[in-house]
Every structure is written in C-alpha cells, then in structure tokens.
N, C-alpha and C positions, 0 to 999 in steps of 0.2 A: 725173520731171516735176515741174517747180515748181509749188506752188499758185498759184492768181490771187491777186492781191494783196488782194480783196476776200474772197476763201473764208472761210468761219466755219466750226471745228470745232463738227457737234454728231451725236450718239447716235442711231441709229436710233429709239429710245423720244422722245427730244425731237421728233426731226423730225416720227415719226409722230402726236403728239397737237398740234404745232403745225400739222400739216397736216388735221386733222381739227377744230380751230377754224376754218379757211377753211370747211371744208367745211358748217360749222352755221351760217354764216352763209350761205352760198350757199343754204340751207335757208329762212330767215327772209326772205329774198329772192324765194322764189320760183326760185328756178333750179334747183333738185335737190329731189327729192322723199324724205321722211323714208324710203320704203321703199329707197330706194338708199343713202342715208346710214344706215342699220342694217345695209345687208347690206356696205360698203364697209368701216366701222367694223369688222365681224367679220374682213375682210379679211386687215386691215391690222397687226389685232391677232397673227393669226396669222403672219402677214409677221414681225412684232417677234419673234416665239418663234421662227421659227425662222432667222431669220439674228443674235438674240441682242440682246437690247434696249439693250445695252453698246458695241453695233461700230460702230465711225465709219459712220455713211451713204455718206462718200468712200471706204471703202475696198471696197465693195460690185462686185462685178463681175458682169460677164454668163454668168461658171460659176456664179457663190454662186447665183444666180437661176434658171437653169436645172437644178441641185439641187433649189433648195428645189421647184420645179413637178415634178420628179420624186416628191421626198418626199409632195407632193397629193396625186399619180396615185396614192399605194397606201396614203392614210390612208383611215380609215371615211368615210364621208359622215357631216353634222351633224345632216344630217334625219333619222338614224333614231337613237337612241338605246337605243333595245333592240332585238335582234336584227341583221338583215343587211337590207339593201336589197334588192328581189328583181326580176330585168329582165320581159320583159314574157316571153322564151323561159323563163323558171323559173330562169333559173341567178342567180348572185348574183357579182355586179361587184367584184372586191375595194376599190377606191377610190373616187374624188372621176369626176364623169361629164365630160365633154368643158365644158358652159356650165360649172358651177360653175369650173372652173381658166380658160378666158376671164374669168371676171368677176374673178376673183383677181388674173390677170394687167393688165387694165385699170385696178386699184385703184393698184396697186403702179405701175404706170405716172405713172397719175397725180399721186402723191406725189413720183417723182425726175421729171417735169417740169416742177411746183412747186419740187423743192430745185433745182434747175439757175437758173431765173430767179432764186432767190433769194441764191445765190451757196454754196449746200451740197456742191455735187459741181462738179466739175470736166465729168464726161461721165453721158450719161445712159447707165446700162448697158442700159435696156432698149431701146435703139436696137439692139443684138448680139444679143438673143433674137430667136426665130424666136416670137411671139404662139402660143398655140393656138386651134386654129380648132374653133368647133364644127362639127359635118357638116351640110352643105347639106340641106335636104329638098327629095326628090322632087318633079319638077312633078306637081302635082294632089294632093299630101302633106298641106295646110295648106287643110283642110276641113270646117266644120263638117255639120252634120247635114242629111237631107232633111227635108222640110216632114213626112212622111210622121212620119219617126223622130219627129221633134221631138213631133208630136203624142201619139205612143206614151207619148214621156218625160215628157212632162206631166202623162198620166196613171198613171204609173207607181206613185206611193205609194197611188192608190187602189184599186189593184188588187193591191198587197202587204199593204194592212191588211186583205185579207178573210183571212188565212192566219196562221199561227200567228210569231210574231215577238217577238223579243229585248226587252227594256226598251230597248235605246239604236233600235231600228227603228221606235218606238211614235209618232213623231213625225210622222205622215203627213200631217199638213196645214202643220207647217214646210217639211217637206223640199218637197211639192206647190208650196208658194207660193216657195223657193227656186228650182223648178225650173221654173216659170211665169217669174221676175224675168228667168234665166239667158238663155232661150230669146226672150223675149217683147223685152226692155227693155235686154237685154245690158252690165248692169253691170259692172265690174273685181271680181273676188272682194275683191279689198282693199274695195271702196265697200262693197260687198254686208256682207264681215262687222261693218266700223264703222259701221252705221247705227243709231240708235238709233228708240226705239219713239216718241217724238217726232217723228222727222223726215217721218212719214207723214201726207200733208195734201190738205184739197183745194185748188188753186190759185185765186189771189185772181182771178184774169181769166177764167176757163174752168171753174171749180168741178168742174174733172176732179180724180181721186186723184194725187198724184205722192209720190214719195220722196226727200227730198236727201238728197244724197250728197256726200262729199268727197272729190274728185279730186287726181290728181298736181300737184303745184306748189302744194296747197293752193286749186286751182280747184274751188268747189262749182258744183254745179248741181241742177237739181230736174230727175229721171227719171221722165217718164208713166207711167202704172201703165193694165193694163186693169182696168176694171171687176170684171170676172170674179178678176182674181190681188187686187186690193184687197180683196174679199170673204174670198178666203182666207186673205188674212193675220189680217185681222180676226176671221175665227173661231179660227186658232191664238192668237191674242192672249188672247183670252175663254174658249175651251175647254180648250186643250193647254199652251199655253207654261209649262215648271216654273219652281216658285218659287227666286228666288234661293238661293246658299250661306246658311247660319246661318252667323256668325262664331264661331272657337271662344272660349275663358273667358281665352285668351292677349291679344287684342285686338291682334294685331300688326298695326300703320301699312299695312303694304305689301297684307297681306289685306281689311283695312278698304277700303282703295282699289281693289285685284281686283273686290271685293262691288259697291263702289256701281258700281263700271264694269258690272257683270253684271244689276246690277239696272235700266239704262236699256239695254242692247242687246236690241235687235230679236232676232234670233237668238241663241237658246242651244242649249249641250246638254244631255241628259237630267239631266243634276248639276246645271243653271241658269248655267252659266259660258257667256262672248260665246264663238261658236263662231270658229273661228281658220280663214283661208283652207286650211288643210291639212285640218280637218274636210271643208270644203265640198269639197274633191277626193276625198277619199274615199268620200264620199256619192254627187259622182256617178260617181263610176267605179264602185260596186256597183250603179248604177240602170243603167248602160248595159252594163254586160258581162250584166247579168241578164235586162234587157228590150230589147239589141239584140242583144247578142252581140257588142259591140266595145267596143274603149276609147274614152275622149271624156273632155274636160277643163273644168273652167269657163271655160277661156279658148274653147274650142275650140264650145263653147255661145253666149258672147258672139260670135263670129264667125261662128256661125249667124242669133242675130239681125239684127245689122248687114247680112250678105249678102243676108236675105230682104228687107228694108228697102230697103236697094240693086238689086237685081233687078223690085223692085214695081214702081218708077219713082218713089219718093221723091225729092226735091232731095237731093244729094248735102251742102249746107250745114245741110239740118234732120238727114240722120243723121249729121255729125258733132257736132250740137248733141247727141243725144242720146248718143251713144257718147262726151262729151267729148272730143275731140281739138281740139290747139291750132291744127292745120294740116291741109287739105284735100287734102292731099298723104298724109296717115296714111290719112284716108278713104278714099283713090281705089281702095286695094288692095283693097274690098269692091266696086267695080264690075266688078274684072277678069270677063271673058267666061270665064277656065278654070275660074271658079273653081264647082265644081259642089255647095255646100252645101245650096244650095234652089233650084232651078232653077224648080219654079213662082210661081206669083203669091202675096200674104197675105191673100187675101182671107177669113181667120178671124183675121188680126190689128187689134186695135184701132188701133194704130200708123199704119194704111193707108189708115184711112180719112181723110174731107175732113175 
C-alpha cells in the first residue's frame, strides 16, 4: 500500500515523547490529571522497550500489539519490587492483573489515535485488537462499610495501642486521624497523602476545621473536618508526628528536596518521609482484616463516607462538593438504593448535621 502523501516517517521513541508533550499540556490545562500523566508516561515508555524505540510507528501492527499485551500478562507487576504479589486466595499471580494491561492498552491507544490524525500511520492498529477487559464486579461488589464497621474502624488504633506493637504500628493517633479523614470526609488517597500540615484551617465563614486539598484536574477545595478528627490530628501534630530525615554529609539536590517535601507533609512515616497512597492501603488493610475480618480499601472507605452522606438525605450537590466531583452524574452512584454500605442514618456524623 502506498503511503499518504502527507505520512511523516517517525520512530516509535519520537512519536512517543512527542505525544507525551500533548499530554503535559493537557495537564497545565486542566484536562488530565498529573496522576494519569505519570502512570501513562510509565505506559508508554514500556510500550517503547518493547516494540523497540527504533521501529517505524507505521510499521506497527495489530500482532506486534497483541505480543507485546501477551508479553504484560507474564511480566512481574511494578508494584512490587521485592518479593511476589500475593492474591487475596494466598497464591501469587505470575503477571500484570486484568486493570493494569486495560490501562496499558488505553495509553497506547491513545498515542496511535494521535499519530493517525497527525499523519504518522496510515491505520490505527489498535482498531484489530480485541481491548482487555477488566472483570465486571458483582452486583452488590462495590461497597463500602456499615455505619457499625465504620465505627469499629475509627476506633481501631486506640484499641491497638493498648497491646504490644512494632515501632512503625506506634502511630496510633495518625493512623486514628487517617482513619477518622477516610470514613468521615471521604478524601481521594492521592489528596489525603499531598496535604500538607499548613493546609489545616479554620474556615473564614464558619470558623469550622477544614482541610485543603488538591483534587484531579488540579481542582482544590477545602474538606470539613469534624471537630472530634481535627482534635486528633492536632494532638498527632504535637505529640507523635516524627521528626523529619537528617540530610546526609553528601548534600544531594534531589534528597534536600525529598526532606523539605517531608518536612511540610501532614502525614509521615515512622522514618518522617510524606506517606505515599500505598502506605495508606496498607495500613488500612491491616486495620480491617484485624478488626473486621475483611478487606477494605481507601477508596472503598471514601465510598463509605459519601454513601452515608447520600443515604442521610444530604443534597446530592453539597456531597459532590465535598467528594470533589466535576459532574453530578459521578455523584448519583452513592444514591443508588443497592447500594448497602450504610444503610442507617449519620446521625454521629458532624457532616449531617444543619
């Protein structure tokens, strides 16, 4: 087949770093949020190694492509670095999980939909693959906690710090006031762990506690705090919270910048470094297989707040204020009637009242 007469030869390595400038401006714009633009960027890079940072983007096909997502399926995952990934039955998954090759494949997508308009390929190969699909969850799957649990889990680090425990477990009125934020106010883990010890304020109208936070798209807002979880933060602040890293006698630029970043984050870990959304999954998945006896996620926590909020009889427009969401439409999925997270009232949430 003859090229268009417009076709430009260029390298997969070219393509893919010119198409990842759109993408850092879609960023500065507001239309992609940095957390998608880091894990795209990881994507894409991968993409480049393995169909060869040298190979025309035109000559790419929809075998080379369905390879490379085979090649996925049986590489380690990135999340873990030492050791094996371990599924929830004990056994260990040799590869990449069902989302991560979805979001791979959408990256890559979106790169040869870009070269196509721009006159880079001729066809989009990824028209010929078959997408992978992650697995549907069960109706009634995608549920956060009872009011009951949720209560339990509140209290959970104060009823771990009577008993003998680790140096990194010692953090009992962090993890408390994380697990108050999660439940109560229903943050994005990403907000939750970029807040810094600054952003905790009383509000100029209402002289309530709130928290800012920075949302997707670069959309901040200020998250109500009750009374009760600002108290606790306030005493981790004062009491518990460990001193930043010492820097070592090396002075290196990139650790200097670590520090001071560690040194204004809200949350740390027992080292003093900003705890990282993976910390905060970890944490509470020992809080809730210990003190419920299941799994539960921070997200799966924020979707406990939000439901009970929604269930109380809140305006559905005040808890998308609070949940951040751009569209009412994201909200509505916490009004669904199936959904059996909190089925009573909040009437122990500050949140609920007038």
């Amino acid at each position: 087949m003859a090229k268009p007469e417009r076709l430009s030869d260029i390298t997969v390595r070219d393509a893919t770093l010119e198409y990842l400038e759109i993408l850092e401006r879609r960023v500065m714009r507001a239309q992609l949020s940095e957390a998608t633009l880091t894990s795209y960027r990881r994507d894409l890079i991968e993409f480049t190694t393995l169909l060869g940072p040298e190979t025309e983007l035109d000559s790419i096909e929809a075998d080379d492509l369905e390879i490379a997502l085979t090649t996925l399926a049986k590489a380690p995952d990135r999340r873990y670095r030492v050791g094996l990934k371990i599924a929830e039955d004990g056994s260990t998954p040799p590869g990449r999980g069902p989302y991560s090759l979805a979001r791979w494949f959408v990256a890559v997508r979106g790169l040869f939909r870009w070269a196509a308009d721009k006159g880079y390929v001729q066809l989009d190969p990824t028209l010929k693959v078959s997408p992978p699909r992650p697995p549907s969850r069960a109706a009634g799957a995608r549920v956060g906690l009872r009011l009951d649990e949720a209560l339990v889990l509140r209290g959970a680090p104060t009823a771990r710090a009577s008993g003998q425990l680790r140096a990194d477990q010692k953090l009992s009125l962090r993890d408390e006031a994380i697990l108050r934020l999660l439940v109560e106010s229903g943050p994005r883990v990403s907000e939750l762990c970029g807040a810094n010890r600054g952003d905790i304020r009383s509000h100029e109208e209402t002289a309530t506690p709130v928290l800012h936070v920075r949302g997707k798209g670069r959309k901040d807002r200020d998250l109500p705090l009750s009374r009760a979880t600002a108290e606790v933060i306030e005493r981790y602040l004062a009491e518990e919270r460990p001193s930043p890293p010492v820097p070592s006698a090396a002075h290196d630029p990139v650790e200097r910048r670590r520090i001071a970043d560690a040194e204004g984050a809200l949350f740390v870990s027992i080292r003093g470094w900003r705890l990282s959304p993976r910390d905060v999954q970890r944490m509470v998945q020992r809080y809730t297989r210990e003190f419920l006896g299941r799994r539960a996620t921070p997200h799966s926590l924020r979707h406990t707040a939000l439901t009970i909020l929604a269930r109380a009889g809140v305006d559905i427009a005040t808890v998308a204020q609070i949940a951040g969401h751009a569209s009412l439409s994201t909200t509505s999925v916490y009004m669904d009637d199936s959904m059996s997270a909190a089925a009573e009232a909040i009437e122990e949430s500050p949140l609920a009242r007038p």
